[in-house]
N, C-alpha and C positions, 0 to 999 in steps of 0.2 A: 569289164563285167557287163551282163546284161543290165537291164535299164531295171533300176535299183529306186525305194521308192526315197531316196536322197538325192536323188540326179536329176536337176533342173535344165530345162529346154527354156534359152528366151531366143526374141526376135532380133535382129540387129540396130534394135532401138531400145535393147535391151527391157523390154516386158517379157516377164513370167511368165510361159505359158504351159499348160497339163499335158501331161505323158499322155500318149496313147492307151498303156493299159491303166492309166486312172480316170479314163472317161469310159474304157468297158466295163471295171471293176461297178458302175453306177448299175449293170445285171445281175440277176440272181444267177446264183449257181447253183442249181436244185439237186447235182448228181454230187454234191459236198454232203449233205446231210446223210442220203443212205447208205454213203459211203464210211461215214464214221462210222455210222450206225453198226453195219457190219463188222467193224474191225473191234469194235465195243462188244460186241456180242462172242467175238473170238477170245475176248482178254487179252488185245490190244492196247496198251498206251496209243491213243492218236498223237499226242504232243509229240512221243519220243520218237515214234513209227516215221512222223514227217520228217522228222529232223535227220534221223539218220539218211530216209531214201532222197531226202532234197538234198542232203552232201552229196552222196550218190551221182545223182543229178548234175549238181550244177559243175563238178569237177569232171565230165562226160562230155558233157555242152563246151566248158574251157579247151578238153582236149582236141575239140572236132574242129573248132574257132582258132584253137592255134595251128592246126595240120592245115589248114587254108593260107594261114600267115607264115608256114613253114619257119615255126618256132617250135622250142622244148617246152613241155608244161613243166608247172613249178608245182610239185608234189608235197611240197615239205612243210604242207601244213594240214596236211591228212594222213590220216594212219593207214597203216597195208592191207588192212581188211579192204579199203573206201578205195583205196587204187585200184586192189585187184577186182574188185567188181565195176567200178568204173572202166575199167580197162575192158573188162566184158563186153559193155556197155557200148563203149567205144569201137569194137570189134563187129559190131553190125552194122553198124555204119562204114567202116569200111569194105565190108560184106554189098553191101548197096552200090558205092561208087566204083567198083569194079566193073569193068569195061566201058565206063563211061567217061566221056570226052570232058572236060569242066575246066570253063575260063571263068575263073572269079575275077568279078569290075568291083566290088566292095564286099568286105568283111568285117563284121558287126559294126555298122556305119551308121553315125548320128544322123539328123536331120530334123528342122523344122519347119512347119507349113506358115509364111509370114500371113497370105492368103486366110489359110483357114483360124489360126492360132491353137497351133498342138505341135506336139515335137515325139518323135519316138526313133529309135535304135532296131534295126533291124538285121537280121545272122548276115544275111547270104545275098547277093544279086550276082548274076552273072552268064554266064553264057553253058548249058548242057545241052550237048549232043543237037547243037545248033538252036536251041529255044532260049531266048532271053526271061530267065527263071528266078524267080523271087523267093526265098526259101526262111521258114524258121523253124528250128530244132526245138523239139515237145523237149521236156524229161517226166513225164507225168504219168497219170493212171489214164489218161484216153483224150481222142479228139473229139473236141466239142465245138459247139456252132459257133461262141464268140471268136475262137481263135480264126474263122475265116473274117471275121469282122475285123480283127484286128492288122490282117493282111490285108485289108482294103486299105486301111487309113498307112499301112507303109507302101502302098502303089500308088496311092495320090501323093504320098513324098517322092518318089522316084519320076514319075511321071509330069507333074504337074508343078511342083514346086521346086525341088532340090537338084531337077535337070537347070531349070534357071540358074541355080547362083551356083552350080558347082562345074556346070559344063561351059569351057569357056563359047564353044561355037551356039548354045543356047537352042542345042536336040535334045530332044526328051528322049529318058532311057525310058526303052519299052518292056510293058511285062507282061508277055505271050502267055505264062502260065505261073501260077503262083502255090506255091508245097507247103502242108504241116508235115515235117519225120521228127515221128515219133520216137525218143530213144528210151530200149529199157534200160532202168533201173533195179529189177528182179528179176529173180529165175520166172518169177508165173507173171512179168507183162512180157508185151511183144513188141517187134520192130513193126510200126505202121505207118503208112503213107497215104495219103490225100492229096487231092490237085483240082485247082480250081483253075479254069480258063475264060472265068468272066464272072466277077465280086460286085456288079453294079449292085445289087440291092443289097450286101454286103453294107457299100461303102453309105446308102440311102439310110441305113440303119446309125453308123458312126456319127452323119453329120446331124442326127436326131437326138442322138445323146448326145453329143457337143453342145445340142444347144439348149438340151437339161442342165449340164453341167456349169454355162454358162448364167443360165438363168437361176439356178440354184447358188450360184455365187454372186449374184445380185441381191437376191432375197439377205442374202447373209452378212453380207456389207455396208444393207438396210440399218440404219440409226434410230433405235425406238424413241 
């Protein structure tokens, strides 16, 4: 599964350390509020509305994660309404990867930064139509800025940390270009894509909340 907020990253000294999206979760999300707002104002259930399009979701994201791992998905704990539209779902995406060339080097692959101390999971690395391409699948209402933020902190794993202890020859995998796809979950979103070919201020912004996040679990560990 993707990174779940049960799934603990340590270092091999075995210290705890924060997911990647629990050091961006430290952002506001400002397109959250008028977003409910709106669906409130439709006579929306927001509780129910998430629940249903996040099964949607993340059973979309499983099928696309396992067509890389050239595995069956395991259906049998969603109903045929949540297949057949996941399967929708899943159908532009494969819409997308058509005609294009793709050597997958890792498929929703762990890692953590002993360097920096943070650990994150990331969809896709690998090789498209000759770019060494960093990739993670949305299921969501839209592309937002934190998730380019959140692709910096998994190119500093690939690049800078996780080429050390995973590559025996000790090259760093390189990441030419780095992708949000967006996959829908409804008839009214869409298939969207974004590409970033250079996250430095991206990554300038994580290593600043890393060290709020750091420093806010000082404070807290403070003994009055």
């Amino acid at each position: 599964m993707k990174e779940q907020a049960h799934q603990r990253y340590k270092t091999k000294d075995g210290v705890i350390v924060p997911s990647v999206t629990t050091i961006i979760s430290l952002l506001n999300k400002p397109a959250l509020v008028p977003w409910a707002n709106k669906l409130g104002l439709q006579g929306i259930d927001v509780a129910k509305y998430v629940d249903k399009t996040a099964e949607i979701g993340t059973l979309a994201h499983q099928m696309i994660l396992d067509y890389f791992k050239n595995i069956e998905t395991d259906f049998s704990e969603y109903s045929p309404e949540t297949k057949d539209k996941a399967e929708n779902s899943f159908l532009s995406f494969l819409e997308w990867i058509r005609g294009k060339k793709i050597v997958p080097t890792f498929i929703e692959k762990s890692g953590v930064s002993e360097g920096w101390g943070f650990g994150g999971t990331f969809d896709f690395y690998g090789i498209i139509d000759k770019v060494f391409t960093l990739i993670d699948f949305k299921t969501g209402s839209g592309i937002y800025p934190e998730m380019s933020i959140q692709l910096a902190a998994y190119k500093t794993l690939l690049e800078y940390d996780y080429s050390q202890y995973e590559n025996s020859n000790w090259t760093p995998y390189r990441v030419e270009q780095a992708m949000i796809l967006r996959i829908p979950r409804t008839e009214d979103e869409k298939f969207e894509i974004k590409v970033w070919t250079n996250l430095d201020k991206q990554w300038e912004i994580f290593k600043r909340l890393l060290e709020i996040y750091k420093l806010q679990k000082e404070i807290k560990e403070v003994k009055e």
